[in-house]
C-alpha positions as CSV (number, residue, x, y, z in Angstrom):
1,X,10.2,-186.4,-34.9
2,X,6.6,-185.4,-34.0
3,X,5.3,-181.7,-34.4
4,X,2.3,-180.3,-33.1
5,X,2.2,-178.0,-36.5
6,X,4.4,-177.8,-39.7
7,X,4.2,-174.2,-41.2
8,X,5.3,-175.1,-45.1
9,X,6.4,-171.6,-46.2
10,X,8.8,-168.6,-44.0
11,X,7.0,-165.6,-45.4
12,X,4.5,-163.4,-43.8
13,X,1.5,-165.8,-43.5
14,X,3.7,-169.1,-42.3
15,X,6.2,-167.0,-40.0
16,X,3.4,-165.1,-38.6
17,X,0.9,-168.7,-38.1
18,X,4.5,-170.2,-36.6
19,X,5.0,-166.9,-34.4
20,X,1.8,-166.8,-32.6
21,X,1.3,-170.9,-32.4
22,X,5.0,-171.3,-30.9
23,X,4.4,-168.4,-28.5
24,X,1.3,-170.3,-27.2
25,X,3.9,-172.9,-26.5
26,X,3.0,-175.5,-29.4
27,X,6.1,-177.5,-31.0
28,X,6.1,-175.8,-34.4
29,X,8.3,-176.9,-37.6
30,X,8.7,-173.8,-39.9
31,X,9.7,-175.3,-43.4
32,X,11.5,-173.0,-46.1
33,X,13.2,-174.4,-49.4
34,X,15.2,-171.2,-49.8
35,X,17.8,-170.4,-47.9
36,X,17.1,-167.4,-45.7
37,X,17.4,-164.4,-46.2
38,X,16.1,-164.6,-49.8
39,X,15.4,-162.0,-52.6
40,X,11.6,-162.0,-53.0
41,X,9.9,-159.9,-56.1
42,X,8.0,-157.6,-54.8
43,X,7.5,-153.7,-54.2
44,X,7.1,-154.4,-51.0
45,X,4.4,-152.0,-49.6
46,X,3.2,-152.4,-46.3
47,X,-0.1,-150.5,-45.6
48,X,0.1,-148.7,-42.2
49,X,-3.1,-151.2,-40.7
50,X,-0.5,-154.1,-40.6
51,X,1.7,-152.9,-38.3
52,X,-0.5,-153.7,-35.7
53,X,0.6,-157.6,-36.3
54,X,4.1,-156.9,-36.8
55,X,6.5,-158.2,-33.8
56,X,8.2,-155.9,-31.9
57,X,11.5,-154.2,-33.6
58,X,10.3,-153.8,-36.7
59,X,10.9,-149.8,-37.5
60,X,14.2,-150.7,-38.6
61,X,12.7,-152.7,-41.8
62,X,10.7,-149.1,-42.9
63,X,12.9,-147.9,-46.1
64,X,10.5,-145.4,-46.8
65,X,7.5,-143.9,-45.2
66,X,4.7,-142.8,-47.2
67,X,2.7,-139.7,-46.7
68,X,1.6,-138.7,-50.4
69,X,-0.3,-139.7,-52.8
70,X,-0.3,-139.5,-56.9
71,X,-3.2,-141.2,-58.9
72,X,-2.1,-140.7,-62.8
73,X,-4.5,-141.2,-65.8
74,X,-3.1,-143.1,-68.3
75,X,0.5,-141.0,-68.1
76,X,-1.1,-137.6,-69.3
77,X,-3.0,-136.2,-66.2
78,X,-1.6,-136.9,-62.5
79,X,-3.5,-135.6,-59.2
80,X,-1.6,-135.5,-56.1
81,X,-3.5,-136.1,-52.2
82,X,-1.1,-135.4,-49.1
83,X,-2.2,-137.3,-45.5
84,X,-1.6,-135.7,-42.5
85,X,0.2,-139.0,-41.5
86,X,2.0,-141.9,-42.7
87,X,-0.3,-144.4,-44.7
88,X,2.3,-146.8,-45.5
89,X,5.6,-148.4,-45.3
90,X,8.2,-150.0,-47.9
91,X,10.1,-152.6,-46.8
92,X,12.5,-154.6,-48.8
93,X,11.0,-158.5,-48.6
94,X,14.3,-160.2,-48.4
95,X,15.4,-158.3,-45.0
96,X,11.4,-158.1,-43.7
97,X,10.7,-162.1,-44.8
98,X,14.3,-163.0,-42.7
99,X,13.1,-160.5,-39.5
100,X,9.8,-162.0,-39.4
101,X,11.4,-166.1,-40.1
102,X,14.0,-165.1,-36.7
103,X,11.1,-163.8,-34.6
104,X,9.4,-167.2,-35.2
105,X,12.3,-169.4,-34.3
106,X,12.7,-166.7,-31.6
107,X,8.8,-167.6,-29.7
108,X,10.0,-171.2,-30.0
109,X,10.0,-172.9,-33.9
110,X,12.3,-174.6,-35.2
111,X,13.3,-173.9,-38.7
112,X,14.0,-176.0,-41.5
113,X,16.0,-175.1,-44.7
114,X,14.1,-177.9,-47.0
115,X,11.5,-178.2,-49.9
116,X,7.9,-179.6,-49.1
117,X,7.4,-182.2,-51.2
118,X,3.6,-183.9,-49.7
119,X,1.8,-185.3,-47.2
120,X,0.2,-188.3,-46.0
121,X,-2.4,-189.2,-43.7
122,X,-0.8,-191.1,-41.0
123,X,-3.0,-192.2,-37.7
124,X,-4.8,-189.4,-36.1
125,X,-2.2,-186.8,-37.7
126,X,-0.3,-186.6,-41.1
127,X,3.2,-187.3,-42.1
128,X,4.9,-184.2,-44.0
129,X,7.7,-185.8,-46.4
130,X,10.4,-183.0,-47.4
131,X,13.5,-182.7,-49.1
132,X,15.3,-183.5,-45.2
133,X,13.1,-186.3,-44.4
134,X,9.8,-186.8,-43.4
135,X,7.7,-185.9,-39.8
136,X,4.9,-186.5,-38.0
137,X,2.4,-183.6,-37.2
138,X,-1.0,-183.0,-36.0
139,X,-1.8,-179.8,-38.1
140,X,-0.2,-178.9,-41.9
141,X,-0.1,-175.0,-42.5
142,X,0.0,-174.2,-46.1
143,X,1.7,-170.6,-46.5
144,X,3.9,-171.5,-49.6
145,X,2.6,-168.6,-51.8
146,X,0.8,-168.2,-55.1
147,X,2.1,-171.4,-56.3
148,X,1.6,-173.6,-53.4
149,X,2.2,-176.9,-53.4
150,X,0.0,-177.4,-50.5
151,X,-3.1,-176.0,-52.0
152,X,-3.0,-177.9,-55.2
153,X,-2.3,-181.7,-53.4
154,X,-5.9,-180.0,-51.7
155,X,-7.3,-180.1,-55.0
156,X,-7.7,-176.0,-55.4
157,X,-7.3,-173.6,-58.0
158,X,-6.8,-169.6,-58.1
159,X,-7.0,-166.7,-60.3
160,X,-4.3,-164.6,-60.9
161,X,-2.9,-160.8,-61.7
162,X,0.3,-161.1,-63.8
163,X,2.6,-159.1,-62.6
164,X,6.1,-157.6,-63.9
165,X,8.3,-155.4,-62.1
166,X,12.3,-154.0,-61.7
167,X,14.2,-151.6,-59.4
168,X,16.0,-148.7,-60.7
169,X,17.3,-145.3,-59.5
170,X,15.5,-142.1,-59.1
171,X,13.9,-140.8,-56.0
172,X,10.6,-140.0,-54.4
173,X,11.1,-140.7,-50.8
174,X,7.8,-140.7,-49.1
175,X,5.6,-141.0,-51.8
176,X,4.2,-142.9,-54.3
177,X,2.3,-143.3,-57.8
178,X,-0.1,-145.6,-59.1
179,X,-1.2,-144.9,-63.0
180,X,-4.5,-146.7,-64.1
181,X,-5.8,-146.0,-67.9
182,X,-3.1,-148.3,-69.2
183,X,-4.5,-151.9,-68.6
184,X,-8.0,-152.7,-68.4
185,X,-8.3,-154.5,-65.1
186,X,-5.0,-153.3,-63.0
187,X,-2.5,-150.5,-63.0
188,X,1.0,-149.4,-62.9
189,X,2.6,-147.8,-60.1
190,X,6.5,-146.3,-59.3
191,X,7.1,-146.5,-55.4
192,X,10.4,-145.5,-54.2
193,X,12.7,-148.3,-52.7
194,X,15.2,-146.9,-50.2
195,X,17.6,-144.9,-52.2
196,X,16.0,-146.2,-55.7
197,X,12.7,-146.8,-56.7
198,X,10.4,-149.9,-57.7
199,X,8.5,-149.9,-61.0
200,X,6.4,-152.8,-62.3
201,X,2.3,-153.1,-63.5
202,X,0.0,-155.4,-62.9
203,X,-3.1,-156.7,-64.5
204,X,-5.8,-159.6,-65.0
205,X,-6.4,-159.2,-68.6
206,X,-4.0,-160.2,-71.5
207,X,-1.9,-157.2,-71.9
208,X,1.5,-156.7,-72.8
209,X,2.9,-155.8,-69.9
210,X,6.0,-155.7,-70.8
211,X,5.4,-153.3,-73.8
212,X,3.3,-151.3,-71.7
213,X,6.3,-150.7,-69.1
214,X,9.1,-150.0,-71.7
215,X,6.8,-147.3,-73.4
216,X,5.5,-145.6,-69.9
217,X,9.4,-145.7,-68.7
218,X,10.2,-143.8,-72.0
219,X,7.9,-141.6,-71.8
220,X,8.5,-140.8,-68.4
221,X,12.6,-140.7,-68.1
222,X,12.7,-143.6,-66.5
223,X,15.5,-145.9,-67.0
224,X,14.2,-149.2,-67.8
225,X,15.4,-152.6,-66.7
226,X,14.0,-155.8,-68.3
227,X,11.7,-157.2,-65.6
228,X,11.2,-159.5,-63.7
229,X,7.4,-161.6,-63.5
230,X,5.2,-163.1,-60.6
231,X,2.0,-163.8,-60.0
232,X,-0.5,-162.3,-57.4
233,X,-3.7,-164.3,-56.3
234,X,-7.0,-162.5,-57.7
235,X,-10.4,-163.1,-55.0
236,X,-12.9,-161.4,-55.7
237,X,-15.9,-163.5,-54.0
238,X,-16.4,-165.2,-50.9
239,X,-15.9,-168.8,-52.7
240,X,-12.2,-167.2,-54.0
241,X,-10.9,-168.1,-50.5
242,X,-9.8,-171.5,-50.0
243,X,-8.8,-172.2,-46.6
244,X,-8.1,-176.1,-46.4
245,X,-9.8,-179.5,-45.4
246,X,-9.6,-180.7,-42.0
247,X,-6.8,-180.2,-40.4
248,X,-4.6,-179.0,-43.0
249,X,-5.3,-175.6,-43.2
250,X,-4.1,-172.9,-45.9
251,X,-3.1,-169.1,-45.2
252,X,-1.5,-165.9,-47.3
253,X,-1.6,-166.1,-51.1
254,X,-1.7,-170.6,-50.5
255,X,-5.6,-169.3,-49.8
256,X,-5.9,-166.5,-52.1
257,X,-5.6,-163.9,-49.5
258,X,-4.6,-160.6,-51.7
259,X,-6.3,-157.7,-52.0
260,X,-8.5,-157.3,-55.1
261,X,-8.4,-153.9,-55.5
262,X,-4.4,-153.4,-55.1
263,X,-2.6,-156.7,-55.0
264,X,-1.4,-156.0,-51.4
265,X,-1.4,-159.5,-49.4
266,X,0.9,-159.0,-46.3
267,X,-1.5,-157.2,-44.9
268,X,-4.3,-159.9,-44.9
269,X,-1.3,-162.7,-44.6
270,X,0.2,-161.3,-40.8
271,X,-3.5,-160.9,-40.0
272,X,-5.1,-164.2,-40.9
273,X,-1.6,-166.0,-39.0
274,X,-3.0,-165.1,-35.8
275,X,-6.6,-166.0,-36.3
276,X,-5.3,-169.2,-38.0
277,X,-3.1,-170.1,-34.8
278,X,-6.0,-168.9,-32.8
279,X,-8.1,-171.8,-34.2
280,X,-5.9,-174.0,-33.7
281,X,-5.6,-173.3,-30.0
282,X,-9.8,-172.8,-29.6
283,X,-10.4,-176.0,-31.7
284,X,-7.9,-178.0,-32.2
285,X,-10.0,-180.9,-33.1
286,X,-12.1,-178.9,-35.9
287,X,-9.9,-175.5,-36.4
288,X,-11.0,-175.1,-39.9
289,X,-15.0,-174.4,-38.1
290,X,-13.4,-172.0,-35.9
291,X,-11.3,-170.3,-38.6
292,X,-13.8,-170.0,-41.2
293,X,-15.4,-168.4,-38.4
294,X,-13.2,-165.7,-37.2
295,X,-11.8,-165.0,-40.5
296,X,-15.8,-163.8,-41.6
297,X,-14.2,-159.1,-40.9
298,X,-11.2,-160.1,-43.7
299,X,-13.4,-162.2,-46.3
300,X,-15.3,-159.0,-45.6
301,X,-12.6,-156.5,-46.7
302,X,-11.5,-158.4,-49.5
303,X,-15.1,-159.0,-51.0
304,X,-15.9,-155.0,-50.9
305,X,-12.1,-154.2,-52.1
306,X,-12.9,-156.6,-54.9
307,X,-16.4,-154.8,-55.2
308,X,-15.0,-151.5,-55.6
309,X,-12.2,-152.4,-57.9
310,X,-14.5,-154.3,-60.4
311,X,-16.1,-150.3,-60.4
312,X,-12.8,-148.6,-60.4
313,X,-11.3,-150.7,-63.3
314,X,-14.9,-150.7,-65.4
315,X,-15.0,-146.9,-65.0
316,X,-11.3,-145.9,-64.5
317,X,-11.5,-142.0,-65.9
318,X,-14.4,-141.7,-63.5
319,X,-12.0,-143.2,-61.0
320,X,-9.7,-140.9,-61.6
321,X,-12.0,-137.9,-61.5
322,X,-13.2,-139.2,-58.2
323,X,-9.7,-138.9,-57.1
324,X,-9.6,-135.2,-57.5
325,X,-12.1,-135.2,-54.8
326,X,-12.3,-137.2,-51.5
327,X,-12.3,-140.6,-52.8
328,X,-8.1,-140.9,-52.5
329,X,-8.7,-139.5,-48.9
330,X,-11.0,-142.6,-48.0
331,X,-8.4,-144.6,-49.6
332,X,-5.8,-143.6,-47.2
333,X,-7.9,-144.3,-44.5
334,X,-8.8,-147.9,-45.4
335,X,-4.7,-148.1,-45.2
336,X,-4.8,-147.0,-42.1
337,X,-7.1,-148.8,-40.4
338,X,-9.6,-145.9,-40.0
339,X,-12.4,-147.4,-42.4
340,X,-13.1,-150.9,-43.9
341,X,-13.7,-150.9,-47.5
342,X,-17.3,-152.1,-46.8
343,X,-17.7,-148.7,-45.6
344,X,-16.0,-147.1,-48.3
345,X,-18.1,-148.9,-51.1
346,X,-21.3,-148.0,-49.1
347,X,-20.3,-144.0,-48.4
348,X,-18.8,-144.1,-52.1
349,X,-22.2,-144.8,-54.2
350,X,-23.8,-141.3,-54.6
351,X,-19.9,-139.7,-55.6
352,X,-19.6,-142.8,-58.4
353,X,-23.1,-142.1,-59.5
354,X,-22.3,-138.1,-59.4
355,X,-18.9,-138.9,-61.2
356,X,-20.6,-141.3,-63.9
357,X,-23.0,-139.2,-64.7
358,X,-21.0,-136.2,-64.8
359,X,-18.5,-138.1,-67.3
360,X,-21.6,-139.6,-69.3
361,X,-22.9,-135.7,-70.1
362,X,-19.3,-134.3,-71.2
363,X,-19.0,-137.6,-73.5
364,X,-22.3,-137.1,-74.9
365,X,-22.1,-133.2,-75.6
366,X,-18.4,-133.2,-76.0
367,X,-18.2,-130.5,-73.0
């Protein structure tokens, strides 16, 4: 059986590529080895700019809607920044992954419950061999996360937050908390999770994490859980991006698409779907040219997010200070769509330099 595209990978970056290139009437394979729905780790936080690429129906996947923000320093000192509107959304990944898989097969693409196991240059095209058999296709789409399979035959490599996380009870509705002091290049958070709440920490350096979660839970009233571990893609340059040879073309985490500063990828994966599928429809005989090309605005945001959070993590007290004053409210509109973090980074120099300087005095004299 000939496809004009096989999607290897059913969540947001491969349902979303499969969505928009079966809608524009293309015969699309959409290949998952688990069986859908599945449980996916993850605390599943959905900045309000993505809804914009969501299909239509999706308010019933919102758990919780967040309107509040706390930014805590090293578990001691906490500041808290309402919004005026709602800046994000939690979703539970098994239940959004499986709504965004049916809207797929919905526009037209078949789905295939089956593990990607290559591919081979075959005529014009390439044959995809899986777990069900093997088929013929004029594009491969790589969107099998982190660990992709795809990527590595491609010869590429990635850099990486650990990651740990668990759900327990508690409650904090519509808002959540991220905690940075405690690692040196990532933080902690607690988001609430429908009737429970999500607590993990991620980091790029060599921590403990584990250790680190057990003693903040402690110390917090939290009852702990023994985690669970992933991995999240760390880009931090415009080389960090990998986004395939030819006509076999990588999207989501398979290309490093994560942001730098917080880990969030769904954003940047439903986003860089519909450019991908729109370079496959403009070019079909060179997409990669056309993608590289429209994908220049989110290389842009994740270089700048990666910009500010090597600051943020260098300098995290000052961070935090700068959190008492506007910087939390620029945040939220990044999340909103309002403000790129180019324009953050550039409106945010003079307060980091005020901050730093401020901090660098009270160190010195002990103020």
């Amino acid at each position: 059986m000939k496809f004009n595209a096989i999607v290897v990978g059913a969540g947001p970056a491969g349902s979303s590529t499969a969505y928009h290139l079966a809608k524009s009437g293309l015969k699309v394979l959409l290949l998952e080895k688990e069986t859908m729905p599945r449980f996916k780790l993850c605390a599943g936080c959905l900045s309000a700019r993505a809804v914009k690429f969501l299909p239509e129906g999706y308010q019933h996947l919102f758990l919780n809607k967040i309107r509040s923000g706390r930014l805590g320093f090293r578990g001691v000192e906490e500041v808290r920044v309402k919004t005026e509107g709602e800046v994000a959304y939690i979703v539970d990944r098994s239940t959004f992954d499986h709504f965004l898989a049916q809207k797929a097969q919905e526009a037209g693409a078949e789905f295939l419950n089956g593990e990607f196991l290559g591919f081979d240059k075959e005529g014009a095209g390439y044959r995809v061999f899986t777990s069900r058999g093997s088929f013929l296709t004029e594009f491969v789409v790589g969107a099998d996360g982190v660990r992709s399979r795809v990527s590595k035959l491609l010869g590429f490599r990635k850099k990486y937050y650990r990651s740990v996380e668990f759900f327990t009870h508690g409650r904090m509705e519509d808002e959540v908390l991220i905690e940075i002091g405690l690692v040196r290049r990532g933080y902690l958070w607690v988001f609430p999770h429908g009737e429970g709440i999500s607590v993990g920490v991620a980091s790029a350096g060599k921590e403990d994490l584990i250790s680190i979660l057990k003693d903040h839970c402690k110390h917090k009233g939290i009852s702990y859980k023994h985690p669970k571990g992933w991995h999240i893609p760390l880009s931090e340059n415009r080389n960090s991006l990998h986004l395939g040879r030819d006509r076999v073309l990588l999207v989501g985490d398979s290309a490093g698409m994560a942001d730098p500063l917080l880990g969030e990828g769904i954003y940047y994966s439903l986003w860089a779907g519909k450019l991908l599928s729109e370079a496959i429809l403009k070019n079909p005989s060179e997409p990669l040219q056309v993608y590289e090309k429209l994908l220049k605005p989110l290389r842009d945001d994740i270089l700048y997010a990666g910009k500010i959070g090597r600051l943020a993590y260098s300098f995290q007290r000052v961070s935090y200070k700068m959190g008492h004053g506007r910087a939390l409210k620029e945040f939220y509109s990044v999340l909103t769509g309002h403000k790129s973090y180019k324009e953050v980074y550039r409106l945010g120099w003079f307060d980091f330099l005020k901050h730093l300087t401020k901090e660098g005095f009270f160190r010195i004299f002990k103020v």
